[in-house]
C-alpha positions as CSV (number, residue, x, y, z in Angstrom):
1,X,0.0,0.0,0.0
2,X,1.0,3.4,-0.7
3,X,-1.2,5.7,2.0
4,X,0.1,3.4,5.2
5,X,0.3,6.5,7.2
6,X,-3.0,8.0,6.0
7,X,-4.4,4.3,7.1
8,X,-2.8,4.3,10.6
9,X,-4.2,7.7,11.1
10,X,-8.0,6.4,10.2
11,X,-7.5,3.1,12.2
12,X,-6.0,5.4,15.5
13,X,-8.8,7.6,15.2
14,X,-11.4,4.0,15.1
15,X,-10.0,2.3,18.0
16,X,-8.1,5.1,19.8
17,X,-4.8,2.9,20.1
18,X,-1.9,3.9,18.3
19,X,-0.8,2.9,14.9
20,X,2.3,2.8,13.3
21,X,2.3,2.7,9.5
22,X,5.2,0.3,7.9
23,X,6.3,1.7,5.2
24,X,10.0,-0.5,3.5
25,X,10.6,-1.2,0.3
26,X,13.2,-4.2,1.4
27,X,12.2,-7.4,-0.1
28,X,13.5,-10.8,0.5
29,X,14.5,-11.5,-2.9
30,X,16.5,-9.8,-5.3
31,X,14.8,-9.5,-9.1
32,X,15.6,-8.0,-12.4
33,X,13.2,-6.3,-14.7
34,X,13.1,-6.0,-18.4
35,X,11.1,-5.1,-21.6
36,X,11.1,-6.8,-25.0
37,X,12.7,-4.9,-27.7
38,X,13.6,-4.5,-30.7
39,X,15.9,-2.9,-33.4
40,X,14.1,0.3,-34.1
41,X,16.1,0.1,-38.0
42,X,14.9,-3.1,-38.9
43,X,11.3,-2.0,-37.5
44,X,11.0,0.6,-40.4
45,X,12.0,-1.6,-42.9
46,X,9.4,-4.3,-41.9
47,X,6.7,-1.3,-41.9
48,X,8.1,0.4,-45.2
49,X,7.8,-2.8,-46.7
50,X,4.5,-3.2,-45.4
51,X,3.4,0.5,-46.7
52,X,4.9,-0.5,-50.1
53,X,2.7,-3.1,-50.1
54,X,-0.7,-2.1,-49.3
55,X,-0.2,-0.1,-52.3
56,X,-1.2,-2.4,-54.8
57,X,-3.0,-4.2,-52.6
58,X,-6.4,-5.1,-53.0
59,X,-7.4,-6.7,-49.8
60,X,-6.1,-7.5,-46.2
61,X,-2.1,-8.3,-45.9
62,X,-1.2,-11.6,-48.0
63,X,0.2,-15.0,-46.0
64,X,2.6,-14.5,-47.8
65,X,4.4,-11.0,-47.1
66,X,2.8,-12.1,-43.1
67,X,5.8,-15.1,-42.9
68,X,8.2,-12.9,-43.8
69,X,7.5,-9.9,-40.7
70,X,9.9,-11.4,-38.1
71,X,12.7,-10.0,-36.0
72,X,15.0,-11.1,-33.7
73,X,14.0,-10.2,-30.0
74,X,15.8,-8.0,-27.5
75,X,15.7,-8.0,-23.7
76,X,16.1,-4.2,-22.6
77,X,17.1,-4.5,-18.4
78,X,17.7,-2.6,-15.8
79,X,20.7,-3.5,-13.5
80,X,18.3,-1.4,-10.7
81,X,15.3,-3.4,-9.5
82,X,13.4,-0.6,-10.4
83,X,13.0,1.7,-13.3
84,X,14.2,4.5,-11.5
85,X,16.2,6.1,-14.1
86,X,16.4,7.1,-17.7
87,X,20.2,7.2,-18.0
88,X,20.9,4.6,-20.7
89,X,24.0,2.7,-18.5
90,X,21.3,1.8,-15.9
91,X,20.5,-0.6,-18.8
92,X,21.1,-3.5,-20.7
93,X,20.6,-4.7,-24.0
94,X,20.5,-8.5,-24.3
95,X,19.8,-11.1,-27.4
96,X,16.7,-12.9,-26.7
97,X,16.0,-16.2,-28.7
98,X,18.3,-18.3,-31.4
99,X,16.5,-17.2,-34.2
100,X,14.0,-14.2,-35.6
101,X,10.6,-14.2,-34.0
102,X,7.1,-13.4,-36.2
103,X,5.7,-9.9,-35.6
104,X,2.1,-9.6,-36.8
105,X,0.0,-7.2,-38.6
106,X,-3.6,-5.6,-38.0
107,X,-5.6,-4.4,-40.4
108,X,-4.0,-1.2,-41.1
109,X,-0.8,-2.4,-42.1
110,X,0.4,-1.7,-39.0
111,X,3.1,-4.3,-37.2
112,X,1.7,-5.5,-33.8
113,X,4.0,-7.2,-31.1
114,X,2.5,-11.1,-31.6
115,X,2.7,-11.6,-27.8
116,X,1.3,-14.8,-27.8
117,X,3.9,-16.9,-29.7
118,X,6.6,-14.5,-28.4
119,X,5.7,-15.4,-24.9
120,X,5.6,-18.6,-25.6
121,X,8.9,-18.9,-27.4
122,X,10.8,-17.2,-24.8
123,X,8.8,-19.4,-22.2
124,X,10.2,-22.5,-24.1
125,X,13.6,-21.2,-24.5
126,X,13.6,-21.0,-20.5
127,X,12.0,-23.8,-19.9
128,X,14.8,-25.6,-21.8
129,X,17.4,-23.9,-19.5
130,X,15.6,-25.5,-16.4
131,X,13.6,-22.1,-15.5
132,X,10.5,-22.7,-14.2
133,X,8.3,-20.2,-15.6
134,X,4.9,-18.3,-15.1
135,X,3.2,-16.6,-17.8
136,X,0.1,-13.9,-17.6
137,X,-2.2,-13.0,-20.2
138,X,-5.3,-10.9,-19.5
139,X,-7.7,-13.7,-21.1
140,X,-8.6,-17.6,-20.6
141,X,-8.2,-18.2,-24.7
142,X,-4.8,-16.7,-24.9
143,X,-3.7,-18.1,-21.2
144,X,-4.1,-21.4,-23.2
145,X,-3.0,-20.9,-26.9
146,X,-0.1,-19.7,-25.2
147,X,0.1,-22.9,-23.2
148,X,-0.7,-25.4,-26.2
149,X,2.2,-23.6,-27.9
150,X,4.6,-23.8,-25.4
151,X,3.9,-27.8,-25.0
152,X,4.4,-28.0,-28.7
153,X,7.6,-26.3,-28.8
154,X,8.7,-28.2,-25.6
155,X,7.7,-31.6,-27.2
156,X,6.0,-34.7,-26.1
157,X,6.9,-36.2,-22.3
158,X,5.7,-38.9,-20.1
159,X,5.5,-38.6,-16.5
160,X,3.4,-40.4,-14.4
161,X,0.8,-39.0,-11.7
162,X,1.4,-40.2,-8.2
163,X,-1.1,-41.4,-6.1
164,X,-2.2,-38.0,-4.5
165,X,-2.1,-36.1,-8.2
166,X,-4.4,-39.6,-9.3
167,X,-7.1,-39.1,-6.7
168,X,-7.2,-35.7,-7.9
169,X,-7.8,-36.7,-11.6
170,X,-10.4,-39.2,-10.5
171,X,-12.4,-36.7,-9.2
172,X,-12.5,-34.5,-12.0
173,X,-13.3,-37.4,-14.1
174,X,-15.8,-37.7,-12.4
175,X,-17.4,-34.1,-12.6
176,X,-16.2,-33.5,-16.4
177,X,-16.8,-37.3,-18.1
178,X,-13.5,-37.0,-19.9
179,X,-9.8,-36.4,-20.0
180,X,-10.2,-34.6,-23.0
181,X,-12.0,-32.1,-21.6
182,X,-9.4,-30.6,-19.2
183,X,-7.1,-27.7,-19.8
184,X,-4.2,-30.3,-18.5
185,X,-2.2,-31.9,-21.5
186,X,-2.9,-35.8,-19.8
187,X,-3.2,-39.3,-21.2
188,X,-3.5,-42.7,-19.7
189,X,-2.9,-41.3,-16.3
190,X,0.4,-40.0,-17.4
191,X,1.2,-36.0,-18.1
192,X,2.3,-35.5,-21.8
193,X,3.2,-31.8,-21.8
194,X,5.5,-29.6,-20.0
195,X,3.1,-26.3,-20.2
196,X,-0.3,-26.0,-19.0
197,X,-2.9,-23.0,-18.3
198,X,-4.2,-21.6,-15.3
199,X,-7.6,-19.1,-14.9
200,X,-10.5,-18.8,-12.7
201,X,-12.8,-21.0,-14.2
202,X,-11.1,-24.5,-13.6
203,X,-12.5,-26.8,-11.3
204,X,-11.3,-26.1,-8.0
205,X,-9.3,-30.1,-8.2
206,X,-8.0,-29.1,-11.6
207,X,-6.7,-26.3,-10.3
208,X,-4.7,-27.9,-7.4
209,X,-3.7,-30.4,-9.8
210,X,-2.5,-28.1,-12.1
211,X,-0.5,-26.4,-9.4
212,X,0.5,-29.9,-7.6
213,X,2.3,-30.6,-11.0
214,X,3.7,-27.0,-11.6
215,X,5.7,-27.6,-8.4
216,X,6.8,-30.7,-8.8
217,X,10.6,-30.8,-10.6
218,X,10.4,-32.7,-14.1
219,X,6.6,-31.4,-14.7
220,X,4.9,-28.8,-15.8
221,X,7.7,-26.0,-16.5
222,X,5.5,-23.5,-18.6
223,X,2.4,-22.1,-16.4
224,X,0.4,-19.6,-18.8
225,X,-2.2,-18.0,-16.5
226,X,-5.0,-15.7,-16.6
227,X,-3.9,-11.8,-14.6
228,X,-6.8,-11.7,-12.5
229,X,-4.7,-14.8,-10.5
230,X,-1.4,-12.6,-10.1
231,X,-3.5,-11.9,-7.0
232,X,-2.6,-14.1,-4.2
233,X,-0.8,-16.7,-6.7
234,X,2.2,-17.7,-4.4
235,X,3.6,-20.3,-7.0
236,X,7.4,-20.9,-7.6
237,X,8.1,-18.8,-10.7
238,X,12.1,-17.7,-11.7
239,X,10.5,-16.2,-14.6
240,X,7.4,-14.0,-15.1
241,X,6.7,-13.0,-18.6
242,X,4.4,-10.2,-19.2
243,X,2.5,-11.3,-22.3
244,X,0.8,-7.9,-22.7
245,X,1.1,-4.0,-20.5
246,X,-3.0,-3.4,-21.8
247,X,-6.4,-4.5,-21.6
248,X,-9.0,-4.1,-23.6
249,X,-11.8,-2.0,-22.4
250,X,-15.2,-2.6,-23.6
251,X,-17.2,0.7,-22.7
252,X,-14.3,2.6,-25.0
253,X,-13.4,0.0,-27.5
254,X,-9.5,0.7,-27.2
255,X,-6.6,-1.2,-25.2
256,X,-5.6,0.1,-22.2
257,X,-2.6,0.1,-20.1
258,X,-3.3,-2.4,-17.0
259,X,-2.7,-0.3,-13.6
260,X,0.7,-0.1,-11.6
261,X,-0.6,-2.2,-8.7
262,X,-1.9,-5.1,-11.2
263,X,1.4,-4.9,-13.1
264,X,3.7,-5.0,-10.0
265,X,1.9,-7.4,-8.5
266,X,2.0,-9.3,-11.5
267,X,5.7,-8.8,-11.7
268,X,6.2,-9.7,-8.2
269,X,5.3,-13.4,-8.9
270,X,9.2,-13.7,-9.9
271,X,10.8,-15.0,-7.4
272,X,9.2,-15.5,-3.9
273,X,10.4,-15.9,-0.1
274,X,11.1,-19.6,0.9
275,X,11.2,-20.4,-3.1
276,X,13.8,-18.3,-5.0
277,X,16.5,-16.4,-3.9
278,X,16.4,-14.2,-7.3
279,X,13.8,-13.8,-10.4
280,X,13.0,-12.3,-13.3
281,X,10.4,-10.5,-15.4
282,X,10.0,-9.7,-18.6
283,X,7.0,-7.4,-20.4
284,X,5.9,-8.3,-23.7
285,X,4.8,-4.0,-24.6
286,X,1.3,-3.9,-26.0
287,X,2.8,-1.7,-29.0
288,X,5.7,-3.2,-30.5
289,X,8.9,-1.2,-29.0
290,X,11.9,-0.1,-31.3
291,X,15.4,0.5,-29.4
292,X,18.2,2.6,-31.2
293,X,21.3,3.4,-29.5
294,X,23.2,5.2,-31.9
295,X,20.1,8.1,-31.8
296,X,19.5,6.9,-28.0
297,X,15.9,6.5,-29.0
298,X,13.0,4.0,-27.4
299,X,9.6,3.3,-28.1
300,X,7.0,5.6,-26.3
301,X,5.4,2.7,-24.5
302,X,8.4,2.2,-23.0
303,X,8.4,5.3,-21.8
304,X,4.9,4.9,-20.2
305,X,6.2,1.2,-18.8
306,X,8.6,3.4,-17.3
307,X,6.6,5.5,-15.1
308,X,5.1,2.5,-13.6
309,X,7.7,0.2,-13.1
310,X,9.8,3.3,-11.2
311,X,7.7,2.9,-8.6
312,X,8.1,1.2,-5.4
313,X,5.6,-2.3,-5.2
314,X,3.9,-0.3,-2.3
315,X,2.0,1.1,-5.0
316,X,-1.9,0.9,-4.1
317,X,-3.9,3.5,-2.5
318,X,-6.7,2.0,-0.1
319,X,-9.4,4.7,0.0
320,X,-12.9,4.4,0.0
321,X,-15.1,3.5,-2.7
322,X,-17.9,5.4,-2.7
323,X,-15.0,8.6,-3.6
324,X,-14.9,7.5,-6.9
325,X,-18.6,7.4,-7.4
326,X,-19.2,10.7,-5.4
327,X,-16.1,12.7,-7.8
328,X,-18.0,11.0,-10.6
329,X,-21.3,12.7,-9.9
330,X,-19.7,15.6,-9.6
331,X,-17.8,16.0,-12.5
332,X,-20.8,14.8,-14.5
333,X,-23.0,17.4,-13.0
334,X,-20.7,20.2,-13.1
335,X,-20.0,19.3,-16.9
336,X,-24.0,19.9,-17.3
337,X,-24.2,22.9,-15.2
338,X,-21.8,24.5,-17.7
339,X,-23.1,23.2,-20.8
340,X,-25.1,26.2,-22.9
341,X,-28.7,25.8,-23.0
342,X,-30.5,24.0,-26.2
């Protein structure tokens, strides 16, 4: 929480004991923070040849001019735990990936950041280097695209359920009919893929089987989960990947970026007390994010990333609801005060 003091004062004034506000930004384990990146030249190329294109077009942008937008990905860190700074030796620039990743395109010609397979990718890729790994996405369907593609590029495994995971599996059997119809990649009692999904609407026994098996070494390494479970999750995570900064809002029809406290929180899945020692997070930017050091220039949402992830975690202001609704009214009824009569 950010007002602790303002809190203490309210709860003295309740009880009439006194109340000391805690206010430390220590924490118990030490994490890095990054953004995915990449090289702002080659990003004008892709979209000039892109512009060229549409041209002559005479409908949306062809398959095949699609499998040719791909770039290889960039890691941009801070050495600080937080984004404190814009000073460009606060940061580093690291190689993500072996090979060029697929950007995507929207209906403008415009390149968008592909999150999905990105995330997934990069999930693999750590997965491979024995990182266990948590992914967020802000919905169930990506949560598990991301997932199914992450088992794919992890291949096929074989480990069996023990007898506490089997009990669980019998039970959901029995609510659901089938093994087919689980999020979980399982077959014959046995689990056949390393990455899984996680969200709110699995049965409360898939979900602790799904977590049971996330934990266990030799498992499930890839976890893709929904955001609204960054709250509370305590899972073992080394790596949290961001899949997207922005949500889309349905009363204005356009993405926006999520709010410091659900991104930190978020974020502070890497690497937790009595689990890891260290972690790391990396954001997938909702707008794809060009880097050039020669001109020492960055993408803008970067520079709105920034903002937020300069902040301490004690980020949240606890006030009470009805404020917002009351300011609302307000506003509302001053803007038709001053509005000039029909």
């Amino acid at each position: 929480m950010k007002n602790t003091e303002e809190l203490a004062g309210w709860i003295e004034e309740l009880t009439g004991r006194p109340s000391l506000s805690f206010d430390d930004s220590w924490k118990p384990t030490r994490q890095i923070r990054g953004c995915v990146v990449y090289d702002l030249a080659q990003l004008r190329a892709l979209q000039k040849t892109l512009t060229t294109a549409k041209t002559t077009a005479t409908s949306g942008v062809p398959k095949r001019l699609k499998d040719q937008i791909s770039a290889p990905v960039f890691g941009f860190f801070s050495v600080q735990q937080t984004w404190a700074t814009t000073e460009r030796e606060r940061y580093v620039l690291l190689p993500f990936h072996r090979d060029p990743l697929p950007l995507a395109t929207n209906k403008f010609w415009k390149l968008t950041p592909n999150a999905g397979e990105v995330a997934s990718a990069l999930a693999a890729d750590a997965a491979r280097a024995h990182i266990r790994t948590l992914v967020f996405a802000t919905t169930i369907p990506n949560a598990s695209s991301i997932a199914n593609r992450a088992a794919e590029a992890l291949g096929p495994c074989s480990v069996d359920l023990n007898e506490a995971e089997q009990r669980l599996l019998d039970t959901i059997i029995d609510e659901v009919g089938h093994v087919r119809h689980l999020y979980l990649p399982l077959k014959d009692g046995k689990l056949i893929g390393r990455a899984a999904c996680h969200h709110g609407q699995l049965l409360p026994e898939e979900r602790q089987l799904v977590e049971r098996l996330y934990r266990r070494n030799g498992a499930i390494s890839v976890l893709a989960a929904t955001s609204t479970l960054a709250q509370g999750m305590n899972l073992p995570a080394e790596l949290v990947i961001l899949s997207s900064d922005s949500e889309f809002q349905p009363d204005t029809g356009k993405q926006s970026i999520l709010k410091a406290e659900d991104l930190l929180n978020a974020a502070g899945r890497a690497g937790r007390a009595g689990e890891n020692a260290t972690g790391m997070v990396l954001i997938i930017p909702s707008k794809v994010t060009g880097i050039d050091d020669q001109e020492n220039l960055i993408g803008t949402q970067w520079r709105k990333l920034q903002e937020i992830f300069s902040q301490a975690d004690q980020c949240l202001i606890i006030d009470d609801p009805l404020m917002a609704v009351m300011d609302r009214i307000h506003i509302e009824t001053d803007a038709v005060s001053r509005a000039p009569n029909p």
